[in-house]
HTML snippet that shows the backbone in 3Dmol.js (N, CA, C, O; Angstrom):
<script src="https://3Dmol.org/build/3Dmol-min.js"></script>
<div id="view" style="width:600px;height:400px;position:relative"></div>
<script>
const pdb = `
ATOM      1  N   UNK A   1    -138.771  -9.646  42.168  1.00  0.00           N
ATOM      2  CA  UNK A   1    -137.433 -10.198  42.282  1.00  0.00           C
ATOM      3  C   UNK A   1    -136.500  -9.453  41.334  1.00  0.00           C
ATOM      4  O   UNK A   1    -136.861  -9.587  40.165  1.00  0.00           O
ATOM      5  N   UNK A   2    -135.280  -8.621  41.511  1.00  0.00           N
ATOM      6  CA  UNK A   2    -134.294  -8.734  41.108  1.00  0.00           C
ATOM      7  C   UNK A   2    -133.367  -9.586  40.739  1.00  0.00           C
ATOM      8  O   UNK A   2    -133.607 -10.702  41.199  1.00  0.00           O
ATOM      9  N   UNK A   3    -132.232  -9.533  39.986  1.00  0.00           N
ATOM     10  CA  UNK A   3    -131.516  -9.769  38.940  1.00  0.00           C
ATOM     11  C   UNK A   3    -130.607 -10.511  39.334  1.00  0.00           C
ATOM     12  O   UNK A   3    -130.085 -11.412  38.678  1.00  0.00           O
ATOM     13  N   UNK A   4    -130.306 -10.132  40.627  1.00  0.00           N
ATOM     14  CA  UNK A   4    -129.621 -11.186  41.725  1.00  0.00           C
ATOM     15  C   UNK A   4    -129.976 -12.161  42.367  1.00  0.00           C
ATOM     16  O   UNK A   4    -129.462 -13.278  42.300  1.00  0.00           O
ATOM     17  N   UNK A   5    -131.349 -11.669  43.395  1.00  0.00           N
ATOM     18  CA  UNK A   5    -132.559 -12.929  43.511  1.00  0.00           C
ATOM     19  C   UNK A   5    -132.487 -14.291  42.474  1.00  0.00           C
ATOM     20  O   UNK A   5    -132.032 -15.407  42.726  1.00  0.00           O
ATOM     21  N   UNK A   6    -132.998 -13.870  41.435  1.00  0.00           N
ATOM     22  CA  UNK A   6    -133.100 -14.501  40.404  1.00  0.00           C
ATOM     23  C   UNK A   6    -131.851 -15.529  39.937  1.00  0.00           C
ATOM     24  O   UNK A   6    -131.967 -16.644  39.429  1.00  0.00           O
ATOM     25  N   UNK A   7    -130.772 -14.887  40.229  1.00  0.00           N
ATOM     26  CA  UNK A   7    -129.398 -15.686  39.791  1.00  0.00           C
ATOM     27  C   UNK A   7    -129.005 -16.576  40.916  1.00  0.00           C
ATOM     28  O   UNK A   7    -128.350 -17.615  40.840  1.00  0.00           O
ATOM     29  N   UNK A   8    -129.561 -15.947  42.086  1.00  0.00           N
ATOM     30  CA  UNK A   8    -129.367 -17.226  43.448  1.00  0.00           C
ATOM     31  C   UNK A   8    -129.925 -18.261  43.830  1.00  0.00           C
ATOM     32  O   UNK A   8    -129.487 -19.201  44.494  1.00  0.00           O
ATOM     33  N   UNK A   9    -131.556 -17.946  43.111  1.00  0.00           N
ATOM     34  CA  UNK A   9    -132.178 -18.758  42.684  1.00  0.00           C
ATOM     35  C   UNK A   9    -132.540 -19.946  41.871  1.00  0.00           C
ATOM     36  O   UNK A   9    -133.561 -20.607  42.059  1.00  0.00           O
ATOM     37  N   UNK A  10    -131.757 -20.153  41.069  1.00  0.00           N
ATOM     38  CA  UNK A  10    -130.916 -20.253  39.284  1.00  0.00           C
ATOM     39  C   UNK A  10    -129.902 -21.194  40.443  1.00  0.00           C
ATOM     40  O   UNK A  10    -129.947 -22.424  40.441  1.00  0.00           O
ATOM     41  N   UNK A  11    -129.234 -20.609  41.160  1.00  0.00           N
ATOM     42  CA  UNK A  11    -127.672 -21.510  41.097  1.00  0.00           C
ATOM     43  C   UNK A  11    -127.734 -22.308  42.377  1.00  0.00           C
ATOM     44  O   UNK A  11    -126.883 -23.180  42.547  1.00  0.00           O
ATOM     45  N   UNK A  12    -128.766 -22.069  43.398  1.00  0.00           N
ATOM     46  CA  UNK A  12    -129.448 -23.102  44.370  1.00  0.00           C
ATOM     47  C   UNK A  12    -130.149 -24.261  43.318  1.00  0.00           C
ATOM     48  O   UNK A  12    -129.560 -25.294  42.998  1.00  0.00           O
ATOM     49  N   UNK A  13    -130.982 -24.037  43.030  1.00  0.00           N
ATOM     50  CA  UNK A  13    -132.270 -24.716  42.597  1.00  0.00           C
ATOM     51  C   UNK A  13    -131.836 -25.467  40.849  1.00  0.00           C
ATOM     52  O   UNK A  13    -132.714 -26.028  40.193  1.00  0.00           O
ATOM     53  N   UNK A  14    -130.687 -25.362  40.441  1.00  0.00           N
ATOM     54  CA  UNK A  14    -130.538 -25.496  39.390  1.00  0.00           C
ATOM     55  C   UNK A  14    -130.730 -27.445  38.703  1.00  0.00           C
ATOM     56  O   UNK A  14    -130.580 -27.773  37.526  1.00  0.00           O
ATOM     57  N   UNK A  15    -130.938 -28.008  39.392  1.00  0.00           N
ATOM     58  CA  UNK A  15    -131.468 -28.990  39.519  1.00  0.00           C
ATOM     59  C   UNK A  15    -133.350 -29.541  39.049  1.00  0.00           C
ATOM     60  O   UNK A  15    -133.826 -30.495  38.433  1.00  0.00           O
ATOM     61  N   UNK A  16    -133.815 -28.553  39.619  1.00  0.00           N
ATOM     62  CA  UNK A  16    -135.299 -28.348  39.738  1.00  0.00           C
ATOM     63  C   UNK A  16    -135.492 -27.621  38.126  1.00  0.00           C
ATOM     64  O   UNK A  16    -136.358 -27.956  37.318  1.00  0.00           O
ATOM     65  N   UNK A  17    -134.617 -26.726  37.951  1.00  0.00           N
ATOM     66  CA  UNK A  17    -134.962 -25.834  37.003  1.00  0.00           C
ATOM     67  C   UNK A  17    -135.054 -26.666  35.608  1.00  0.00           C
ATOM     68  O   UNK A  17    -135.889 -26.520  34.716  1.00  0.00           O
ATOM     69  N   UNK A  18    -133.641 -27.853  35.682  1.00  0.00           N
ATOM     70  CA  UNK A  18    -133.361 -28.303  35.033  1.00  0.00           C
ATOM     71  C   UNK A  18    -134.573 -29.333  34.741  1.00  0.00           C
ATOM     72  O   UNK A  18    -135.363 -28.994  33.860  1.00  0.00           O
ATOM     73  N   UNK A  19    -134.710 -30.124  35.169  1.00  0.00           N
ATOM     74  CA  UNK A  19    -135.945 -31.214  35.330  1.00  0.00           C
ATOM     75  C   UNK A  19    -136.971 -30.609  34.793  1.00  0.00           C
ATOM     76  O   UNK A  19    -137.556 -31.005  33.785  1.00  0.00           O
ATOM     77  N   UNK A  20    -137.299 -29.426  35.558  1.00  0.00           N
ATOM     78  CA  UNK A  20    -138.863 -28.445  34.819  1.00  0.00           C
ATOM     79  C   UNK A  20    -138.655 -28.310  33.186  1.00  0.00           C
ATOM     80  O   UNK A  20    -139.480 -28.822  32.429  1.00  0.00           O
ATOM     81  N   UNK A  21    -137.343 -27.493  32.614  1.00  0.00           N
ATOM     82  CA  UNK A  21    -137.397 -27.526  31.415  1.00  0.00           C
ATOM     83  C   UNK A  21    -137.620 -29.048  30.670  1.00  0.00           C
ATOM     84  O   UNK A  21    -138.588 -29.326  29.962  1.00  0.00           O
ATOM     85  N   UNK A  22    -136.663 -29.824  30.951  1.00  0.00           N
ATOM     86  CA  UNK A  22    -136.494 -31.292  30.166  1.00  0.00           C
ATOM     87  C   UNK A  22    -137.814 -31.513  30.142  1.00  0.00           C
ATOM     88  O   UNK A  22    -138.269 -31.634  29.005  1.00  0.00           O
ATOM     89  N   UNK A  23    -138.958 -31.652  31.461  1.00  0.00           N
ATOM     90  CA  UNK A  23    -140.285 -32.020  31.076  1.00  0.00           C
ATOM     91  C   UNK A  23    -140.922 -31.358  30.176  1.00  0.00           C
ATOM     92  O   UNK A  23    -141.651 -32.043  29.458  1.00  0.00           O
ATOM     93  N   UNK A  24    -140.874 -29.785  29.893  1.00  0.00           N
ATOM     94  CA  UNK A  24    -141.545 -28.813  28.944  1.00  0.00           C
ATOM     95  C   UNK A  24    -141.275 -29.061  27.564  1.00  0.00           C
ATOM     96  O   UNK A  24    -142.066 -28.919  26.631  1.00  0.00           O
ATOM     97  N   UNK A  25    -140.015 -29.467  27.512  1.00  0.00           N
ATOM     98  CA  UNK A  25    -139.580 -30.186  26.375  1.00  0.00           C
ATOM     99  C   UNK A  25    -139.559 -31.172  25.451  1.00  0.00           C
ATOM    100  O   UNK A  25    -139.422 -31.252  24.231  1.00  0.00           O
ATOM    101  N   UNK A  26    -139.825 -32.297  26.858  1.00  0.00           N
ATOM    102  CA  UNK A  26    -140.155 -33.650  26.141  1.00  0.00           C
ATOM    103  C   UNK A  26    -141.670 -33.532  25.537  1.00  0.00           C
ATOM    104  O   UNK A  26    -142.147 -33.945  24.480  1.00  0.00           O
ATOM    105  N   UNK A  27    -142.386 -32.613  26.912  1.00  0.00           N
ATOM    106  CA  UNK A  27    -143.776 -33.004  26.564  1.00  0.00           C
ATOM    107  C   UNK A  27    -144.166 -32.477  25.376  1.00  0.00           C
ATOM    108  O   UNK A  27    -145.041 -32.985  24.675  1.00  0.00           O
ATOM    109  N   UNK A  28    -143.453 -31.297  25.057  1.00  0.00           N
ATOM    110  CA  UNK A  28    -143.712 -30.227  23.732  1.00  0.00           C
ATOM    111  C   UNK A  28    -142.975 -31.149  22.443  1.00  0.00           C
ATOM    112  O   UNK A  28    -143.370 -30.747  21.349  1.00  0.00           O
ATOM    113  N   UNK A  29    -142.082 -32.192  22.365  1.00  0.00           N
ATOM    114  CA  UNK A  29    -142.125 -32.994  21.301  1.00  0.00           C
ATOM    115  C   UNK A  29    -142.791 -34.389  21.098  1.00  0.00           C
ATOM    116  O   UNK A  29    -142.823 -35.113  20.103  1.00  0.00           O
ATOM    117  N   UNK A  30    -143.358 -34.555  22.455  1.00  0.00           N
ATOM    118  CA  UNK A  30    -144.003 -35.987  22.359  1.00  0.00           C
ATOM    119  C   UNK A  30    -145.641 -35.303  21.364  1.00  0.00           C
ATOM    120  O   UNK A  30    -146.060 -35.931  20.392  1.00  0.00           O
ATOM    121  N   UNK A  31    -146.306 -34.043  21.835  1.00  0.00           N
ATOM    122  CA  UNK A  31    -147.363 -33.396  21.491  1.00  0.00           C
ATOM    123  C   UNK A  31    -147.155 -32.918  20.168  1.00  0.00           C
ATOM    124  O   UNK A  31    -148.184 -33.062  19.509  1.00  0.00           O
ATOM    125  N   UNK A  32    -145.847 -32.197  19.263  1.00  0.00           N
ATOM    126  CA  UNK A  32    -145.803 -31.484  18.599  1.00  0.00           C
ATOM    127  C   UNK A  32    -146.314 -30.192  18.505  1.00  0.00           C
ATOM    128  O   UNK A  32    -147.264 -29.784  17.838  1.00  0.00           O
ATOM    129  N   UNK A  33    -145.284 -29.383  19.535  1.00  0.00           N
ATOM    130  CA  UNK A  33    -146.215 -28.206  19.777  1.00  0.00           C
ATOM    131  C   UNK A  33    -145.370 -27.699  17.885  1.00  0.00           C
ATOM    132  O   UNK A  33    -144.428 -28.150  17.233  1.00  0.00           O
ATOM    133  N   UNK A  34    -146.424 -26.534  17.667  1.00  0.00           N
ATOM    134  CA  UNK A  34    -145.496 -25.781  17.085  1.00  0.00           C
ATOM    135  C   UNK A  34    -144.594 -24.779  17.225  1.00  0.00           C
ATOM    136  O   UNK A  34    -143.851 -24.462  16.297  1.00  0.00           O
ATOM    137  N   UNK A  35    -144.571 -24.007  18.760  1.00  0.00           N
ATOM    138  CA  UNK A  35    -143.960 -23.091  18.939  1.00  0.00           C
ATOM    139  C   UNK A  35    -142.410 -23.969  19.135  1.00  0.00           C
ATOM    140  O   UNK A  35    -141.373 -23.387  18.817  1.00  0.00           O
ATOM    141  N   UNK A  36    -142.373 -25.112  19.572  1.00  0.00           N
ATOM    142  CA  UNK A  36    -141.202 -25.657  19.666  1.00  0.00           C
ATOM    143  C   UNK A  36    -140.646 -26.425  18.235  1.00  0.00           C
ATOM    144  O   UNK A  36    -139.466 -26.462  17.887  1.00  0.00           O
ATOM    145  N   UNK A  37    -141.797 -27.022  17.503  1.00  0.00           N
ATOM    146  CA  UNK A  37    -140.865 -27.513  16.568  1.00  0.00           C
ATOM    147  C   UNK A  37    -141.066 -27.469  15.052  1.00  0.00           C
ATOM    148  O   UNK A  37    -140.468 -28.219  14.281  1.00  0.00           O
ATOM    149  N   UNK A  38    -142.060 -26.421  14.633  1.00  0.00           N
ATOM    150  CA  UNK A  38    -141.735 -25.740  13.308  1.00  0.00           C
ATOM    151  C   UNK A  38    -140.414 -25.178  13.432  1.00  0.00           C
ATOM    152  O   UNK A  38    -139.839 -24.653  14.385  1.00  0.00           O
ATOM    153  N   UNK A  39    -140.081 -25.402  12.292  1.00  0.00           N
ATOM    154  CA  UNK A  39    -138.823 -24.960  11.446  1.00  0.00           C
ATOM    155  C   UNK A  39    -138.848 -23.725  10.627  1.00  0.00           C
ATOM    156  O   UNK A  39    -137.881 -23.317   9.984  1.00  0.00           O
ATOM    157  N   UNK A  40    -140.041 -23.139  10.690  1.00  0.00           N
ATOM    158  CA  UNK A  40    -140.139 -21.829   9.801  1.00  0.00           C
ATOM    159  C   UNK A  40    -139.579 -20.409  11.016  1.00  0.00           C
ATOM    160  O   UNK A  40    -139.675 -20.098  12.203  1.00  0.00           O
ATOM    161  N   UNK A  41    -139.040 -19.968   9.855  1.00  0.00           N
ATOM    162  CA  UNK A  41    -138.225 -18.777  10.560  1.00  0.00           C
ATOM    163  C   UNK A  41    -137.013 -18.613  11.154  1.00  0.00           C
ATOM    164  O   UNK A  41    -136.220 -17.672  11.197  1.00  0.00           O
ATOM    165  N   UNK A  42    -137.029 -20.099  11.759  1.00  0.00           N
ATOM    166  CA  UNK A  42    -135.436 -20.517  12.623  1.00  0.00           C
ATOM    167  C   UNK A  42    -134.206 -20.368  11.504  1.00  0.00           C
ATOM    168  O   UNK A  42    -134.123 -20.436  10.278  1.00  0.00           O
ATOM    169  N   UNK A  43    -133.403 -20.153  12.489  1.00  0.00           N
ATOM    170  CA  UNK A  43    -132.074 -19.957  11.434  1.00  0.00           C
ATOM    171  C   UNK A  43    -131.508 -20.984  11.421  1.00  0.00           C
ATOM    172  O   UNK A  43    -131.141 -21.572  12.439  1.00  0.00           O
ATOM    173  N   UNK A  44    -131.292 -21.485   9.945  1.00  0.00           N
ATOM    174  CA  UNK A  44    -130.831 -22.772   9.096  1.00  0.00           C
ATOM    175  C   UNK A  44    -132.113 -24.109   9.241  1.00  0.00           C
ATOM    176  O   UNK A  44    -132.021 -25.272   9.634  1.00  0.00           O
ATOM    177  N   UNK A  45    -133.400 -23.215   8.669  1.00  0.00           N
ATOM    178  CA  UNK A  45    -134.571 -23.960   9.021  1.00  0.00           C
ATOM    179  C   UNK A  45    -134.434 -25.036   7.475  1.00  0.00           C
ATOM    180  O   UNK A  45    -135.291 -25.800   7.031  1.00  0.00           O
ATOM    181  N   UNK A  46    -133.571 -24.851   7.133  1.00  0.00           N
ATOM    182  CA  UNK A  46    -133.607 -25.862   5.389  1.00  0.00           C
ATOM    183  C   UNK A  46    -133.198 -26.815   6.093  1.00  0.00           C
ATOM    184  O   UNK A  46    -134.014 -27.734   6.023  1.00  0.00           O
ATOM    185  N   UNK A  47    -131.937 -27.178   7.045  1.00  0.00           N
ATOM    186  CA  UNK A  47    -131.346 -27.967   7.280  1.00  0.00           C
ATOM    187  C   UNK A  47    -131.919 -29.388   7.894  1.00  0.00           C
ATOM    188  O   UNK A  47    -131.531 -30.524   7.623  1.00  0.00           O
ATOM    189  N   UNK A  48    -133.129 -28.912   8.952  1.00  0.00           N
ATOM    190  CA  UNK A  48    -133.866 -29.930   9.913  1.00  0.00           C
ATOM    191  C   UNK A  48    -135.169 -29.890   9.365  1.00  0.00           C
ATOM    192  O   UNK A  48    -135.691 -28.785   9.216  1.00  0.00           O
ATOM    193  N   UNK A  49    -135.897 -31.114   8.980  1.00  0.00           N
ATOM    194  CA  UNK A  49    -137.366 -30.879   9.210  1.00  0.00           C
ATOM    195  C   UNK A  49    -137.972 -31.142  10.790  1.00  0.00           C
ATOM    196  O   UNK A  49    -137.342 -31.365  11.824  1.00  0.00           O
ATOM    197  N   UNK A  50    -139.469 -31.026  10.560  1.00  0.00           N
ATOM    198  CA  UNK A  50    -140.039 -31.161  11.380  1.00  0.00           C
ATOM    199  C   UNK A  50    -139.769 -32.697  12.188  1.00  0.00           C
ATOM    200  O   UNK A  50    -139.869 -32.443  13.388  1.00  0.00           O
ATOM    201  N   UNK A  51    -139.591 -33.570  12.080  1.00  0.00           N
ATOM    202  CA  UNK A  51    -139.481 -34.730  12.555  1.00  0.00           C
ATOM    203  C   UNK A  51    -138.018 -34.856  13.109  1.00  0.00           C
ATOM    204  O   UNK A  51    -137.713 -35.551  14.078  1.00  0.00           O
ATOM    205  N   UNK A  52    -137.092 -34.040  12.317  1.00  0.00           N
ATOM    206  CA  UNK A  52    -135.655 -33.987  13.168  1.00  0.00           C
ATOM    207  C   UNK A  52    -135.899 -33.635  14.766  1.00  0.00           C
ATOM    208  O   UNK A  52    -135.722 -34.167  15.861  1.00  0.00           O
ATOM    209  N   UNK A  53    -136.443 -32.342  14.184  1.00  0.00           N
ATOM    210  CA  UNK A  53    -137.122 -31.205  15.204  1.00  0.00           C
ATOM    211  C   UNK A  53    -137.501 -32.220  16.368  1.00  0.00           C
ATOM    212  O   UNK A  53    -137.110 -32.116  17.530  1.00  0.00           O
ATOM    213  N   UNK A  54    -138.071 -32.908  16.021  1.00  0.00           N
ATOM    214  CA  UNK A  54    -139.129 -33.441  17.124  1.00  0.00           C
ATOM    215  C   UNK A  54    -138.003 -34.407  18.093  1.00  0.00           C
ATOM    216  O   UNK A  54    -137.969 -34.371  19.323  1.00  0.00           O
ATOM    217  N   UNK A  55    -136.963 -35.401  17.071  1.00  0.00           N
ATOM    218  CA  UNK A  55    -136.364 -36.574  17.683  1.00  0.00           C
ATOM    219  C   UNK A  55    -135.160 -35.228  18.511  1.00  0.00           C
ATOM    220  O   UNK A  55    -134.934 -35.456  19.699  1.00  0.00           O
ATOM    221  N   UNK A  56    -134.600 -34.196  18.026  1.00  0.00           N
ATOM    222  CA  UNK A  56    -133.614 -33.357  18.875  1.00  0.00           C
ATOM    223  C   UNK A  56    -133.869 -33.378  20.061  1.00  0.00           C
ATOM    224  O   UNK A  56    -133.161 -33.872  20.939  1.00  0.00           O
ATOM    225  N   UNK A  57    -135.632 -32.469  20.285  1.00  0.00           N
ATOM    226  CA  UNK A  57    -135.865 -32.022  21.305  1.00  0.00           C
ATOM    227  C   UNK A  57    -136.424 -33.001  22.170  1.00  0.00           C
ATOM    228  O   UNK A  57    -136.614 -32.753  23.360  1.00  0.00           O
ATOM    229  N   UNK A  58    -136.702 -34.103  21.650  1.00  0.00           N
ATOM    230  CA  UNK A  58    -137.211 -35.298  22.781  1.00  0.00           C
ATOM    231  C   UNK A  58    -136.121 -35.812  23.628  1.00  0.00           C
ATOM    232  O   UNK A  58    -136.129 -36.173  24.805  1.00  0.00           O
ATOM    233  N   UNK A  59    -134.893 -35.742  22.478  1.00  0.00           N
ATOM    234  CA  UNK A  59    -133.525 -36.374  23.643  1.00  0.00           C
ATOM    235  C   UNK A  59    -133.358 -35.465  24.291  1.00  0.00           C
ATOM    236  O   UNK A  59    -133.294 -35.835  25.464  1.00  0.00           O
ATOM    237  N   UNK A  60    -133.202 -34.050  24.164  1.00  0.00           N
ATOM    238  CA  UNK A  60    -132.706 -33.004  24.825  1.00  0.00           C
ATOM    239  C   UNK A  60    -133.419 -32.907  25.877  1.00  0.00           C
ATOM    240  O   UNK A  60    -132.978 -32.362  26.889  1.00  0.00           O
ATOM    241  N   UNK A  61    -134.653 -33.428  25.804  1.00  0.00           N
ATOM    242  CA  UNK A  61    -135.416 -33.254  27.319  1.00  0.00           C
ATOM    243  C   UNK A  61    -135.297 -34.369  27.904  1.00  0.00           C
ATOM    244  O   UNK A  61    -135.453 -34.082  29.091  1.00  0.00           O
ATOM    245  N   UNK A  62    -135.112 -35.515  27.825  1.00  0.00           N
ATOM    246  CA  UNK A  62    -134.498 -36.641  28.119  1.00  0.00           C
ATOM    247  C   UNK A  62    -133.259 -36.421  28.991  1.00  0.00           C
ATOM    248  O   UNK A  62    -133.188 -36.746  30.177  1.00  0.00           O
ATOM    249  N   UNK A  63    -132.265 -35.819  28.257  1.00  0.00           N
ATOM    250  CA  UNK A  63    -130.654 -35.441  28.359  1.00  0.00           C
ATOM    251  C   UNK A  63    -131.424 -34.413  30.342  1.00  0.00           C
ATOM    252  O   UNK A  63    -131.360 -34.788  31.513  1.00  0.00           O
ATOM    253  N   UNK A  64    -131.836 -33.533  29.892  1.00  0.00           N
ATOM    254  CA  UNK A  64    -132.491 -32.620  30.812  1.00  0.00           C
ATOM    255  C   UNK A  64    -132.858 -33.159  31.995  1.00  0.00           C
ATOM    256  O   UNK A  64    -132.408 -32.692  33.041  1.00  0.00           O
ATOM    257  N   UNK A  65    -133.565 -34.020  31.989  1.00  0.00           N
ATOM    258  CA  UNK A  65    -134.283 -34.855  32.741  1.00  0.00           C
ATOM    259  C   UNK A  65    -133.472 -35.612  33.799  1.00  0.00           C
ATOM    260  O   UNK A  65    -133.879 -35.569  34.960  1.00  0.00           O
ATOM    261  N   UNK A  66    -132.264 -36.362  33.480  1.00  0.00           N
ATOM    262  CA  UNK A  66    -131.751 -37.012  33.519  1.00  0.00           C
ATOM    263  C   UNK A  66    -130.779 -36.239  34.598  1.00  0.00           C
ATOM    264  O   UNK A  66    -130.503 -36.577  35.749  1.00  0.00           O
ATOM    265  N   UNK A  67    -130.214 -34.718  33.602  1.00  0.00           N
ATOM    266  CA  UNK A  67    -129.543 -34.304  34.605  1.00  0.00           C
ATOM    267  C   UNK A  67    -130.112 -33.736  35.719  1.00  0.00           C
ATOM    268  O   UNK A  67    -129.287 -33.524  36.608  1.00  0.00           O
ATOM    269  N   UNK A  68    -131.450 -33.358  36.022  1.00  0.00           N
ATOM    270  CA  UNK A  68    -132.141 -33.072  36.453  1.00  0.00           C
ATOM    271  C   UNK A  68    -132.114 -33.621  37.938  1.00  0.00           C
ATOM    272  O   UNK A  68    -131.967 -33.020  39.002  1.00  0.00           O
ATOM    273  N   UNK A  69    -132.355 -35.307  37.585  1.00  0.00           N
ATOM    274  CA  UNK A  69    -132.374 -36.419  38.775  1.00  0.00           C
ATOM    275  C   UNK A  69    -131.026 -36.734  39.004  1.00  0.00           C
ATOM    276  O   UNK A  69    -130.558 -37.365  39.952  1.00  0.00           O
ATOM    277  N   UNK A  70    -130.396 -36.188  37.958  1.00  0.00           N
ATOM    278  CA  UNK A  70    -129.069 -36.673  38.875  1.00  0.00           C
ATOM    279  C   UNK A  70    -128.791 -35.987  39.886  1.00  0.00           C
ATOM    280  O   UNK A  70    -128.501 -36.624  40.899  1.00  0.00           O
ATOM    281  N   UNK A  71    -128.786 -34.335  39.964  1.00  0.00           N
ATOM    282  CA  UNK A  71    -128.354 -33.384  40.692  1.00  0.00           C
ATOM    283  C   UNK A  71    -129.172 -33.279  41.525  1.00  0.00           C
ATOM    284  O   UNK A  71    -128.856 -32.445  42.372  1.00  0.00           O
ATOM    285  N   UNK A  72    -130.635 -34.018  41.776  1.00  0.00           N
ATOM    286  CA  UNK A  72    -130.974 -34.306  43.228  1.00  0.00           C
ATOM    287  C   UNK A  72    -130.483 -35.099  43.903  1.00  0.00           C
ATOM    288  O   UNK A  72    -130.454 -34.950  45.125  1.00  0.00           O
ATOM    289  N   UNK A  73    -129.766 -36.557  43.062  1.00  0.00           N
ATOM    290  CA  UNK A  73    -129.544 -37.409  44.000  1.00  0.00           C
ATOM    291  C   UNK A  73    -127.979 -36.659  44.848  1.00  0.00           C
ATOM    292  O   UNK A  73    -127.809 -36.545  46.062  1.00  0.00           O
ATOM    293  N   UNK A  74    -127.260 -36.352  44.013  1.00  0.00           N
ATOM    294  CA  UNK A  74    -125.722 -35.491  44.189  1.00  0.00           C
ATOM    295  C   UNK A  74    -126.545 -34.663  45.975  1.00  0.00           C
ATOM    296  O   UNK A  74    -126.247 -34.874  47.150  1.00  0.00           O
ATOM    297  N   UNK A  75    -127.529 -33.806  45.387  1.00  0.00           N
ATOM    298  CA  UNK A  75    -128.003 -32.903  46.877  1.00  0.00           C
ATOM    299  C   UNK A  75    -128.194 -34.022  48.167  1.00  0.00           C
ATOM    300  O   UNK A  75    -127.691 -33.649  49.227  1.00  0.00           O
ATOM    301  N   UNK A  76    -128.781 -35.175  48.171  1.00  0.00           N
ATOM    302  CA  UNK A  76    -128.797 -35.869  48.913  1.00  0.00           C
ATOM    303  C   UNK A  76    -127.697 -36.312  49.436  1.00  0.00           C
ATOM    304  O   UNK A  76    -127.664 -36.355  50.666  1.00  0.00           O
ATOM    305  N   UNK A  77    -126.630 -36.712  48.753  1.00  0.00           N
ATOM    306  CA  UNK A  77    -125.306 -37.056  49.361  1.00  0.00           C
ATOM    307  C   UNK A  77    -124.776 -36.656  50.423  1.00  0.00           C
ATOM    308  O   UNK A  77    -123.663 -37.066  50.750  1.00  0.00           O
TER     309      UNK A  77
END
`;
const viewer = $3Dmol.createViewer("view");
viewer.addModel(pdb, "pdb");
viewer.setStyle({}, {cartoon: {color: "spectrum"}});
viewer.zoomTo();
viewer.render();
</script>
C-alpha cells in the first residue's frame, strides 16, 4: 500500500481506527504496559508519575472508544 491507499483508508475507516487504538490503550493502562506508561525518557518525565501515566491514558482510551462508537452510530444514520 501506498501513501495514498493508506490516507483513504485512514479517512473511510476512521471510526474503526479510532476504537482499535482507544482499546490498545485502555488495555495497555488497565495492564501497565511499560512501553506505554514509564515515564523514563519522555519529555517532561519529572512532571507525571507512573500512576498519572496510567489514569491519562485510561481516559484517553475511554475518550477513544467512545468516539469510536459514536462515529459508527453517525455511519448508520
Amino acid at each position: 500500500m501506498n501513501g495514498e491507499q493508506i490516507t483513504a483508508f485512514l479517512q473511510e475507516h476512521w471510526n474503526l481506527v479510532s476504537l482499535a487504538v482507544g482499546v490498545v490503550v485502555l488495555i495497555g493502562a488497565i495492564l501497565n504496559w511499560n512501553w506505554l506508561c514509564d515515564p523514563a525518557g519522555a519529555p517532561h518525565s519529572h512532571r507525571y508519575g507512573r500512576g498519572s501515566r496510567r489514569v491519562i491514558f485510561f481516559l484517553m482510551g475511554v475518550v477513544l472508544i467512545v468516539v469510536g462508537i459514536w462515529g459508527f452510530v453517525l455511519a448508520l444514520k
